[in-house]
C-alpha positions, 0 to 999 in steps of 0.5 A: 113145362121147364126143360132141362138145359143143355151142352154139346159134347165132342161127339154132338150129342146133347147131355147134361148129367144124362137129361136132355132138352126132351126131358124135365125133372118131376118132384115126387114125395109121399109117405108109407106106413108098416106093411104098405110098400110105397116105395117100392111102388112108387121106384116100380111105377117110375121105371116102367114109366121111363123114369130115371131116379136122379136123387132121392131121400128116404127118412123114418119119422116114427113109423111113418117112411117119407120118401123124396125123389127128383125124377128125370122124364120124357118131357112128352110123357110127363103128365102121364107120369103125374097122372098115374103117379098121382091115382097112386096116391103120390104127390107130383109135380114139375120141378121149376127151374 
């Protein structure tokens, strides 16, 4: 699983756009229909699992809503994000580095 690369600050802590070497980015897509909020599903999933939004995009193709995130997680805890991410129906996975 790649890790996100990191730099010292004056203080010592280790940051780079808030991720540390503790966490990867997981690339998250799925797609909603009219009366089924997946986005919000999927943005309510992310936080209660620790995940942070780092980017995203949400586009409307007809009736059909496809979001893309880049989410950034505990390296520890990222297959179970998947895992839950992907029993909801949404595509998941590590993002390459």
């Amino acid at each position: 699983m790649p890790l996100v690369d990191s730099e010292s600050t004056a203080e010592g802590a280790a940051t780079l756009d808030g991720r540390t070497k503790n966490s990867v980015l997981l690339d998250v897509v799925f797609t909603s229909h009219p009366g089924v909020p997946t986005g919000a599903t999927v943005l309510r999933l992310a936080s209660s699992m620790g995940a942070d939004v780092t980017a995203g995009t949400f586009e409307s193709l007809g009736s059909v809503q496809v979001g893309r995130l880049a989410l950034t997680v505990p390296a520890y805890h990222a297959d179970k994000i998947i895992e839950q991410l992907r029993k909801n129906n949404v595509h998941a996975e590590v993002r390459d580095q």
